[in-house]
Structure formats: C-alpha cells, structure tokens
TIGUFI-956354 format. One record per residue (C-alpha): chain; residue in one letter; x, y negated, z negated. Coordinates in steps of 0.1 Angstrom, whole numbers, plus 5000, padded with zeros to 4 digits. Layout:
# TIGUFI-956354
  c  r     X     Y     Z
  A  A     X     Y     Z
...
//
This chain:
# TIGUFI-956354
  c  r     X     Y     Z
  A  X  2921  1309  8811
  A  X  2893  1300  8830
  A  X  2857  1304  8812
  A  X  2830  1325  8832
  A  X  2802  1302  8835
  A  X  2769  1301  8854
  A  X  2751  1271  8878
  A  X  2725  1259  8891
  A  X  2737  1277  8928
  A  X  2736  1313  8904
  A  X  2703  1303  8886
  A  X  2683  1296  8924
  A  X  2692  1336  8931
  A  X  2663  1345  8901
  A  X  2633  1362  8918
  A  X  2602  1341  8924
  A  X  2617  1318  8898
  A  X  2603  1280  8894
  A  X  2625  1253  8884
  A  X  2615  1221  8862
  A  X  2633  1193  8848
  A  X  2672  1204  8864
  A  X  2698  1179  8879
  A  X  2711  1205  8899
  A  X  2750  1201  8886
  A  X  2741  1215  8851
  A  X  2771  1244  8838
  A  X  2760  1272  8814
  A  X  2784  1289  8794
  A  X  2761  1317  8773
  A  X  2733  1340  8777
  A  X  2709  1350  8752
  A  X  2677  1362  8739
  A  X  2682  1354  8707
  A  X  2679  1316  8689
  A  X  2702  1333  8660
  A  X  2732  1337  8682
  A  X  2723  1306  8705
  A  X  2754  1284  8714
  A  X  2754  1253  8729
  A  X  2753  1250  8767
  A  X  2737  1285  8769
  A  X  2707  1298  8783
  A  X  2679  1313  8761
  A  X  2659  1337  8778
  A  X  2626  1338  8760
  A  X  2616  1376  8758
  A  X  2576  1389  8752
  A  X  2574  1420  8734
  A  X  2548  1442  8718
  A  X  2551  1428  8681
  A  X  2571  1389  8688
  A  X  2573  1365  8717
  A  X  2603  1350  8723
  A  X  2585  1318  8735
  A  X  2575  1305  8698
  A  X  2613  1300  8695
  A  X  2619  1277  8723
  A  X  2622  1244  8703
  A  X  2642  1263  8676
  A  X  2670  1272  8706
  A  X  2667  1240  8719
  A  X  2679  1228  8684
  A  X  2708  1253  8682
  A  X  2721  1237  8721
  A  X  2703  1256  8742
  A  X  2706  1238  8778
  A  X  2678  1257  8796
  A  X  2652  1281  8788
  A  X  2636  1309  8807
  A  X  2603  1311  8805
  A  X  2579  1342  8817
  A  X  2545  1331  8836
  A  X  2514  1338  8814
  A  X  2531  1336  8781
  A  X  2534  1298  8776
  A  X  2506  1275  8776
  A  X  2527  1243  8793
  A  X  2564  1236  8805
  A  X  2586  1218  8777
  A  X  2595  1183  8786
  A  X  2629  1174  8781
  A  X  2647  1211  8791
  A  X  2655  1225  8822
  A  X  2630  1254  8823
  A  X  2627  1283  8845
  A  X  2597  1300  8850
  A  X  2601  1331  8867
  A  X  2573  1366  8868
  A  X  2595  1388  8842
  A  X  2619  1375  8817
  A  X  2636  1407  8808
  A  X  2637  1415  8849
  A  X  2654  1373  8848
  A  X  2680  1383  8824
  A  X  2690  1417  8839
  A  X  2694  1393  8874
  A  X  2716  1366  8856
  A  X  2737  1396  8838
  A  X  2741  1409  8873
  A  X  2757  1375  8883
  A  X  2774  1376  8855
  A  X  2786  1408  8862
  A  X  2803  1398  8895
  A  X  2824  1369  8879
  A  X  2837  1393  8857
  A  X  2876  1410  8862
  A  X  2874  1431  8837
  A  X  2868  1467  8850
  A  X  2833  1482  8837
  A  X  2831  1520  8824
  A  X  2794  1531  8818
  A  X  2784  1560  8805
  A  X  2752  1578  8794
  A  X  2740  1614  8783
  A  X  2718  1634  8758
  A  X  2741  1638  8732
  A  X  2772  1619  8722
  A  X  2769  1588  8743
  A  X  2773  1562  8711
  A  X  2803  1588  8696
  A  X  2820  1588  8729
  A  X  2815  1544  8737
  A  X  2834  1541  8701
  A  X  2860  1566  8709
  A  X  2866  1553  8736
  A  X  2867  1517  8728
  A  X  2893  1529  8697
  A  X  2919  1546  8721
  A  X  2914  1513  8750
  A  X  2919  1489  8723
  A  X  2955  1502  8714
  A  X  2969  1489  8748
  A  X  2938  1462  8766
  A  X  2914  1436  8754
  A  X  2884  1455  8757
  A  X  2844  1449  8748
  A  X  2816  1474  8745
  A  X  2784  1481  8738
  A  X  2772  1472  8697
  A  X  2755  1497  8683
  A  X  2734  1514  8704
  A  X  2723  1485  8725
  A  X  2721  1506  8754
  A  X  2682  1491  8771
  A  X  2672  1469  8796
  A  X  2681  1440  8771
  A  X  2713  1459  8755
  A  X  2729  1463  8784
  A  X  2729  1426  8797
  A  X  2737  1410  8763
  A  X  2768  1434  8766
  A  X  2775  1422  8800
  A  X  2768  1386  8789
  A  X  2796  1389  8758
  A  X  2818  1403  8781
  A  X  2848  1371  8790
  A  X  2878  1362  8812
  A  X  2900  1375  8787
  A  X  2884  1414  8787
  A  X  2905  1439  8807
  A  X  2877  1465  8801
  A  X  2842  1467  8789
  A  X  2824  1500  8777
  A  X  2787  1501  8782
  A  X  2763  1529  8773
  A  X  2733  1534  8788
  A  X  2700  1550  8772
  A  X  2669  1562  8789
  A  X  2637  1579  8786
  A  X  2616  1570  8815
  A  X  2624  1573  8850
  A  X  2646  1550  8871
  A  X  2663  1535  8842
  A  X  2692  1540  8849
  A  X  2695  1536  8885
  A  X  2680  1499  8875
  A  X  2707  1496  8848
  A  X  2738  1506  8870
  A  X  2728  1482  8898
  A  X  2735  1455  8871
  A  X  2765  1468  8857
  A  X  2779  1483  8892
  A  X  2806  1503  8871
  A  X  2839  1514  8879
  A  X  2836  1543  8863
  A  X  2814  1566  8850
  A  X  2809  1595  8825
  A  X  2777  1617  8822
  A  X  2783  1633  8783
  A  X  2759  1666  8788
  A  X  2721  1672  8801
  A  X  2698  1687  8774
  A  X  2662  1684  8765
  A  X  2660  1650  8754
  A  X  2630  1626  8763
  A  X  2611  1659  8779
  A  X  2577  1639  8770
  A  X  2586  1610  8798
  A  X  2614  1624  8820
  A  X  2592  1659  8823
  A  X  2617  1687  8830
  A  X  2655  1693  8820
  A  X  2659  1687  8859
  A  X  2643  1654  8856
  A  X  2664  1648  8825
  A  X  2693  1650  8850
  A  X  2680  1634  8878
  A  X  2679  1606  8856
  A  X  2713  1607  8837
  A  X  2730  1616  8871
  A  X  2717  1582  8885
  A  X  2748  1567  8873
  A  X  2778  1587  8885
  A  X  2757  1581  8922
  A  X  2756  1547  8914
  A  X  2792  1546  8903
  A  X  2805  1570  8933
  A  X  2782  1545  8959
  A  X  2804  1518  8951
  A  X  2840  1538  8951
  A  X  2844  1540  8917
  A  X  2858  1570  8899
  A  X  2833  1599  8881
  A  X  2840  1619  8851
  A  X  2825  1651  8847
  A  X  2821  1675  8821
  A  X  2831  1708  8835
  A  X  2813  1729  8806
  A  X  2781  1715  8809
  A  X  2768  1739  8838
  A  X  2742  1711  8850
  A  X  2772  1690  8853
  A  X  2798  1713  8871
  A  X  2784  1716  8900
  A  X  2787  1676  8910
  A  X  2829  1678  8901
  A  X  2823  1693  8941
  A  X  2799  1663  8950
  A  X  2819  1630  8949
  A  X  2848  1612  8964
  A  X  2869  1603  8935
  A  X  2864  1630  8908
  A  X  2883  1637  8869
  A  X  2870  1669  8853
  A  X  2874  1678  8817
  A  X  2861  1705  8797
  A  X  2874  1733  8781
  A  X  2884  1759  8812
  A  X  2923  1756  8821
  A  X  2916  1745  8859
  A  X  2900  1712  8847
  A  X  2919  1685  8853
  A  X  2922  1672  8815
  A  X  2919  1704  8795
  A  X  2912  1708  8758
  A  X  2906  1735  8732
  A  X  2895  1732  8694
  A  X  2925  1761  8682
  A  X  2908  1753  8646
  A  X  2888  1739  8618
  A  X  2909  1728  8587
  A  X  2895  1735  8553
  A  X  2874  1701  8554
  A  X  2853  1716  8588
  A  X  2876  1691  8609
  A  X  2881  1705  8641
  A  X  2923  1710  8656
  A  X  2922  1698  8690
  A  X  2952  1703  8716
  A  X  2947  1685  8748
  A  X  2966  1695  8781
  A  X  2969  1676  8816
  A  X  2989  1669  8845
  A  X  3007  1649  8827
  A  X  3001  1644  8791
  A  X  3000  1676  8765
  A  X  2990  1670  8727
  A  X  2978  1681  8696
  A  X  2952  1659  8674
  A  X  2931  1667  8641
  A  X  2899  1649  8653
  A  X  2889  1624  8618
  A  X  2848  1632  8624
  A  X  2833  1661  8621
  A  X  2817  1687  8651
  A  X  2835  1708  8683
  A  X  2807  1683  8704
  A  X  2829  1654  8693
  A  X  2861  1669  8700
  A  X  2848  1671  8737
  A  X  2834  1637  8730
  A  X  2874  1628  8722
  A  X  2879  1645  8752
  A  X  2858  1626  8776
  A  X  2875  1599  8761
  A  X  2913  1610  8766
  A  X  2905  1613  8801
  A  X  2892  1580  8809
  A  X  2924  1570  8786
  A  X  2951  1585  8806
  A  X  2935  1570  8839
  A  X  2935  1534  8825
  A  X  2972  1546  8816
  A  X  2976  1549  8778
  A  X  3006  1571  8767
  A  X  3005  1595  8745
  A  X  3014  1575  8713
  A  X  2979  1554  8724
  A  X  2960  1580  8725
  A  X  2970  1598  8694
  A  X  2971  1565  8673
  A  X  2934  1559  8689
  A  X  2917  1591  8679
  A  X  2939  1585  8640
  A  X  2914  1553  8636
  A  X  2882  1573  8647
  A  X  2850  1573  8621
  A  X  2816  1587  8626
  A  X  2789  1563  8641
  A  X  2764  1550  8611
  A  X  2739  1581  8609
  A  X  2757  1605  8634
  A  X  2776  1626  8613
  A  X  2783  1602  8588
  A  X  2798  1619  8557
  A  X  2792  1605  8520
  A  X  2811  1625  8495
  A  X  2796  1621  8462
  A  X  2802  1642  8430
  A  X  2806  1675  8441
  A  X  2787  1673  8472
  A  X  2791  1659  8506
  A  X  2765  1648  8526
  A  X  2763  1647  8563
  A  X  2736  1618  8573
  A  X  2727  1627  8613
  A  X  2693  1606  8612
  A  X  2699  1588  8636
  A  X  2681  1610  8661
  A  X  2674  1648  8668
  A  X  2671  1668  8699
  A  X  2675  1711  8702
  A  X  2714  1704  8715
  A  X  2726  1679  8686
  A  X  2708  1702  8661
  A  X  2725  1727  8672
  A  X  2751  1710  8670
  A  X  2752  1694  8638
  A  X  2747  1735  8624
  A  X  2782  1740  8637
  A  X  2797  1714  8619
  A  X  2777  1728  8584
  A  X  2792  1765  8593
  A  X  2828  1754  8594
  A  X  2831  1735  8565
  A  X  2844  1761  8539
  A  X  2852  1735  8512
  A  X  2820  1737  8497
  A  X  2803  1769  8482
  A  X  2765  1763  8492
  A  X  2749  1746  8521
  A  X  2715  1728  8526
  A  X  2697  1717  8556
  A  X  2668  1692  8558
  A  X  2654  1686  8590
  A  X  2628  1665  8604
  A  X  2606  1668  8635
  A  X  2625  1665  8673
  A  X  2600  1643  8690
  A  X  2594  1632  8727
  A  X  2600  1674  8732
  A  X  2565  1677  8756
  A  X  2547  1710  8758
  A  X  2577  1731  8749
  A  X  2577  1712  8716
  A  X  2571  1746  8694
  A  X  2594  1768  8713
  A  X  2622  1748  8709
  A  X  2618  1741  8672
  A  X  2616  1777  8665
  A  X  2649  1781  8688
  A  X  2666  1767  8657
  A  X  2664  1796  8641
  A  X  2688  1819  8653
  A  X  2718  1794  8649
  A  X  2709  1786  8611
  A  X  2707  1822  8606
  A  X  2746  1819  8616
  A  X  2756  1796  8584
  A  X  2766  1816  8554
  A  X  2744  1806  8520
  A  X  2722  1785  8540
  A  X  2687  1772  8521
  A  X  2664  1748  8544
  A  X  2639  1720  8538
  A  X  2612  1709  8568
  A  X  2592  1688  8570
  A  X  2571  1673  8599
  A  X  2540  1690  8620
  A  X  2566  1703  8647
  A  X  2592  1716  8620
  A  X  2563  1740  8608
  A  X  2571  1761  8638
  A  X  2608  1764  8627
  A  X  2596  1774  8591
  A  X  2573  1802  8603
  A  X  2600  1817  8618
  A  X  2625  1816  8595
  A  X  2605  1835  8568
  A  X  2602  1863  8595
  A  X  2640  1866  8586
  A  X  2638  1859  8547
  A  X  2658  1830  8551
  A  X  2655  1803  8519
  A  X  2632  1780  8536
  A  X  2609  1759  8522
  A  X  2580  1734  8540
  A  X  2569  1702  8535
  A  X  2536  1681  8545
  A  X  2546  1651  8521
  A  X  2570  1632  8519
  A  X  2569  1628  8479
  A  X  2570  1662  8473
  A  X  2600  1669  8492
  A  X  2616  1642  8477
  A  X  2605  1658  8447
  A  X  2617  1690  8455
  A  X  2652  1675  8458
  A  X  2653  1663  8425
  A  X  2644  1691  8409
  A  X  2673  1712  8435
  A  X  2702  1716  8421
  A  X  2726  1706  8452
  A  X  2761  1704  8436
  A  X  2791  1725  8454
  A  X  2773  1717  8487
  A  X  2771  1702  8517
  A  X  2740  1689  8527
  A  X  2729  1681  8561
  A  X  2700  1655  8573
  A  X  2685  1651  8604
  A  X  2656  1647  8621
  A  X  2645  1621  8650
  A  X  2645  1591  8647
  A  X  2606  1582  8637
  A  X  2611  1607  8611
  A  X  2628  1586  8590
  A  X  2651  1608  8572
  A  X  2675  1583  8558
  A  X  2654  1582  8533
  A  X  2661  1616  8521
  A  X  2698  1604  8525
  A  X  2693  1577  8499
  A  X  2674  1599  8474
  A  X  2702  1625  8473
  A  X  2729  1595  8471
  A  X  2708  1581  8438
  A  X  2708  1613  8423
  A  X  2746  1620  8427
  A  X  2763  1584  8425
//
C-alpha cells in the first residue's frame, strides 16, 4: 500500500513561509512536534510556548532523522546549516496547514466531534464499536487543540478506513479553524452546557462555537448527528441536508432508553432503529454515557456494523482515566471524575452516585467549576437541589467557588462540611470513616482533586 507522504510542491503551500537549504525533490514521511517521537525522514515542527520552545530541540531532532525543520520568525537567533529549514510567521498555524495537506491525501473517512460533556467518552466508544469491523485511528487522550488535532491527522495512514477526532474549545473560532483542517465527513455535537462561560461569554456563544462543526461538516456534504434531547441541539435536526437524530423520544431516528440500573448503578440500555433493535448493559457508569453509547451506535450503524459489532463493541467499553473511573477497594468504591467539572457533568456524575444501591453510604467531594464567569456562584449553589436527591449523602468542598454550594446546603441540614486547605481536608478524610461507600471526586481540572483520589486509595489498599 502506498505511504502518504509530503513534498517539496506541498511544503511551498505554507503561508509566508521561507525556504533554506532544500533540493526541491526532498519526500517526507512524518510530522511532529515532538523530538521524542521523531522518525526519520519526518518533519519537526518546532513549537514556542509559554513555559518551552520547541527550537532548543532542533539539533536533538536532527539527530533522531529529522529531514527538515520548521522554524517560527523571532524565535531563533540564525538558520541551521545543513537542514532544510522553513521559516514561516506561526509554527503551530504551519503545522495545522501541512495537517490540512495531509488531510487531503488521506482515504480514510474523518468523523469529528465536540461538545461540553462526553466528547472524550463518546471518541473511545466509538473507536471500540468501529474497530470490531475497520482499521480505524483517533484522537489519544484528549488531544483535542490546535496541536492535538494535527498530530491526530498526521498519525492517521493509507491503511485507516476511519479516523475519530475530538475537538476541544474555549475561545471563539476554534473550532471553525479546527474543522477547516479536518474537513470531516461526519460530525456529532454531544450537548451544549455552561462550559468555558469565562471565554465563550453566554450558553448561546457556547453553541455558536460547538455548532461550528456540524456547519462545517454540512458545507462540505457530509452527514450531521444530532442529539435530539439536548433542546439547543434539536432545533438544527430541521437545519441541514443530510441529518441522523438520536436521543431518547421514539420519532428519532436511532432511539434509546435506559429501562434500568442493575444493582452495581450500571445503566440497561435497549436501542431501537430502522433497522437494528437491541438490548446492552452499558460496562461504565452514568445515563449521560448511555446516550454517549448512543451517539455512538448511530454513527455505527451508518458506517454499517451489525448488530453483533455493536454489542461486542459496547462489551469492551471502560471509563476514560478520571471520568468515571471506578477503583473498588476494600469495602468502598470510588468514582475518580477529576478530570474536569462543569454544572452538567456534576450533575451528572450525582446520578450515577444515586443509582448505585450496592453500597450503604455515599460521599461526595467536590472541587471548584472554574472558567464559570459572573454566574460562577449561582451555578455552584444550583448543585444543591440534585445532591439533596441522593439518599445518605455527606459532602466535602473545597475551593472559593464551592463555598457558595456549602452555604446552601446547610440551609437544608445536609452533612456538609468546607474546606479552605487542602491538608485539613485530607485530614478530614483520614479521620472519616468511609467504608460501605461510594465515594465520588470531582472538581475542575486546576483543582486538582486526584489528589484526594490517591489519599483515599492509601488509606484503603
């Protein structure tokens, strides 16, 4: 099969880009922007940020077989003899134009998606149930940025049928910029909630933003997803050419209810379509992820997986590290959600606590929801009312904005207690006694609650 490789032709299309020390018939095989995971006859792409600059490493890639190097103006003193450089005004603008070429060389078809909840759940569901028929890549992690999303592209070959690529934002215009690299074929929105507020303003900029991409996707005649029971979202099911609805009403086109939770708070799903009907114990925990294994079905059934695929897809799920993870220890189970926190995966997350009836007693330990703007203190309290809906609940807070959440939970007589330090709630924890329960932690990301995590796991291994 023949290797997808760039030239010198592909390397002239770089904006404002100057060239030094090229032949002009020179072949490159890889992209990176990292000397770690240089190959040779790639291109290392040097990359300035706040705390490192790419640059320093430009002899250490050429070591590793880098055959060319781009460079950004204003962040090297002089051109490196004896490498064909590029010098071009933006090095991260450079490589999301080469992943773009990339992109066009490429046969595999490209699925993006994006969204304020779910988008890294959803990416590894879906790359589980593709991967039982098609060679399929995807996104790592949650390398979902302006340099995520090109490295994606880049380790994307001949041999891929599909690629899954999730898309992150919290400024403006990101993702219209990232879909006109990845011009995708199709395209799923998860849900709009108040994520980001501080930089994208409004919950109608938040979708502004997200929706970016299923424009993008239906500009270029590709095929939309959306999620019928997000309300922001219906609306747009009216909007495109070539639409697939899913959500939980009966005239969607791929329907699906949660009938129950088993003992162990996982959630029953049975899935209904055209063509397909069928009935799946989802193996991670939340009702959000069973519409995240929705989503996922019905991009499935339109790449055309059967049944069995599906079913033996959604068998080999497992919970993203820190979104939902569980860690059963001795007598308690522990779900680590610190990867990140907004109002809608809180929420969220205190559904999955409420329907776990194996365990006697529940704790919640939550951390600050940043980036939430001026409504920052209203929305923290907001948590209140669906706690209050978990039997035997006690809480720990901590964090300036959690205060707000405290205050009003004593208003109710709700076990609550708040913290301003971070030794004395990890104090607080070891003196707890936490056995028979299940213990949720979350918080945003900056928060740093996997520390908490690690605490209860020393005391209970």
């Amino acid at each position: 099969m023949k290797k997808i490789t760039l030239n010198f032709a592909d390397l002239q299309k770089l904006t404002q880009a100057e060239f030094h020390n090229f032949a002009g018939d020179e072949i490159f095989e890889n992209v990176t922007t990292d000397t770690r995971t240089m190959k040779a006859d790639g291109i290392f792409v040097a990359i300035a940020g706040e705390n490192f600059n790419g640059h320093e490493y430009i002899s250490e890639a050429k070591k590793k077989g880098a055959a060319a190097v781009v460079l950004q103006k204003g962040k090297i003193e002089k051109i490196p003899a004896k490498i064909p450089s590029i010098v071009v005004p933006d090095s991260v603008k450079a490589l999301g134009e080469l992943a773009a070429i990339w992109r066009k060389k490429l046969s595999a078809k490209v699925i993006a998606l994006t969204g304020s909840n779910g988008k890294t759940t959803t990416k590894e569901m879906l790359l589980a149930v593709l991967r039982e028929k098609y060679s399929v890549n995807g996104t790592v992690s949650n390398n979902n940025n302006f340099i995520g999303v090109p490295l994606t592209i880049f380790s994307t070959n001949a041999s891929h049928e599909y690629v899954v690529i999730e898309m992150g934002t919290n400024h403006v215009g990101e993702i219209a910029y990232l879909a006109g690299i990845v011009q995708p074929d199709y395209a799923l929105v998860t849900n709009i909630g108040p994520s980001h507020l501080e930089f994208l303003g409004t919950i109608q900029g938040v979708k502004k933003e997200k929706v970016a991409l299923l424009k993008a996707t239906n500009n270029r005649k590709g095929k939309v997803f959306i999620n019928t029971d997000d309300k922001l979202l219906k609306p747009y099911a009216k909007e495109f050419d070539d639409v697939v609805t899913y959500g939980s009403h009966s005239n969607a086109d791929v329907c699906g209810k949660v009938k129950r939770f088993n003992k162990f708070g996982y959630p029953v799903l049975s899935i209904d379509s055209e063509e397909k009907n069928l009935d799946v114990t989802v193996p991670i925990y939340g009702k959000t992820n069973a519409l995240n294994v929705l989503a996922a079905t019905a991009i499935g059934l339109e790449c055309d997986l059967t049944k069995q695929d599906i079913i033996s897809g959604i068998k080999k799920l497992h919970a993203p590290k820190q979104r939902l993870e569980e860690k059963e220890l001795k007598n308690i189970l522990i779900l680590d959600d610190t990867y990140n926190a907004n109002p809608q995966s809180m929420i969220a997350a205190f559904d999955v606590v409420k329907n776990i009836k194996y365990y006697k007693n529940r704790w919640v330990i939550l951390g600050d929801m940043r980036e939430l703007g001026e409504d920052s203190a209203k929305l923290h309290k907001s948590l209140a009312a669906p706690l209050m809906k978990i039997d035997n609940v006690r809480v720990f807070t901590i964090g300036e904005h959690m205060y707000n959440l405290f205050k009003e939970l004593k208003k109710y007589y709700v076990p609550v207690w708040h913290f301003t330090d971070r030794k004395a709630l990890i104090d607080n924890i070891n003196d707890t006694d936490l056995s028979h329960s299940v213990i949720l932690v979350k918080g945003s990301r900056g928060m740093k609650m996997e520390e908490f995590v690690n605490v209860i796991k020393e005391k209970y291994n």
